[in-house]
N, C-alpha and C positions, 0 to 999 in steps of 0.2 A: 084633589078632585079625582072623582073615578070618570072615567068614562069606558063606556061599552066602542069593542075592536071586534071584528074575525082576522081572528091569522089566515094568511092563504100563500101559501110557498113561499116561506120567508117575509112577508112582508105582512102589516097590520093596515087592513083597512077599515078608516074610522065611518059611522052613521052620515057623520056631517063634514061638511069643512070643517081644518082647525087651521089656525095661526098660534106659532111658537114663537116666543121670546128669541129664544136662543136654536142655534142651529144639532150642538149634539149637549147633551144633559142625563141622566139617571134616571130611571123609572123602572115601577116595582112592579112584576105582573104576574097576575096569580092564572097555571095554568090547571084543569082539572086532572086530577089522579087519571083518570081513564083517557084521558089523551096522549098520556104517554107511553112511549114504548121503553121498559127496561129488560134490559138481558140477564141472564139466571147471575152472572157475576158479579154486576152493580148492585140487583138486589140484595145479594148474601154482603157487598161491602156495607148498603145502607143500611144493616138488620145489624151489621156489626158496631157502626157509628152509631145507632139509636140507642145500641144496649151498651157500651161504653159510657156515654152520655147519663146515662141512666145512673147506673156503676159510681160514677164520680159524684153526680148530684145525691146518692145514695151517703157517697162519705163520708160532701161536703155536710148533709144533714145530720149524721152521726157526732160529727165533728161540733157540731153550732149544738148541736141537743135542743132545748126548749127555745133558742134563738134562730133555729133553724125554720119556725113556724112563717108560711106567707102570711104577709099582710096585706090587707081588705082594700086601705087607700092610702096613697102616696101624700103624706101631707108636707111641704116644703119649709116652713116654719118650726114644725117639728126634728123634722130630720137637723135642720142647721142648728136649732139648740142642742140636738144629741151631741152633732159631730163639737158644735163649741164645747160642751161638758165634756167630753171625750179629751180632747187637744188638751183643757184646762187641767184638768185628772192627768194624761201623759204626763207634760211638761213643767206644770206649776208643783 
């Protein structure tokens, strides 16, 4: 479920009431690029993590060659006859 918040000094205040299940839990929250404040050194770490990240997935696609292509849809049927034919091809 998304629901709309405004942060306001630490805290999130919601549109409406909520009730929660549970008292503390995990949630994902996306805040805008321009709301934040980074300093010249976090950025030069982040620019360094992205380009790393980058570097590796670079490799890892070198590495796979024509298997390294995304695919379009996750089909689950598929996939577990891959991995069974895989296992059977290892082991048998």
């Amino acid at each position: 479920m998304q629901i709309n918040a405004i942060y306001d000094n630490g805290s999130l205040q919601f549109k409406y009431p909520i009730q929660f299940k549970h008292a503390r839990f995990s949630v994902k929250i996306e805040i805008p690029d321009h709301e934040l404040v980074i300093n010249k050194q976090e950025q030069s770490e982040i620019q360094s993590l992205t380009a790393n990240r980058q570097t590796i997935r670079q490799q890892l696609d070198n590495i796979l060659g024509n298997s390294a292509k995304k695919r379009q849809a996750i089909n689950s049927a598929e996939d577990k006859a891959a991995w069974h034919q895989h296992l059977e091809n290892k082991y048998l």
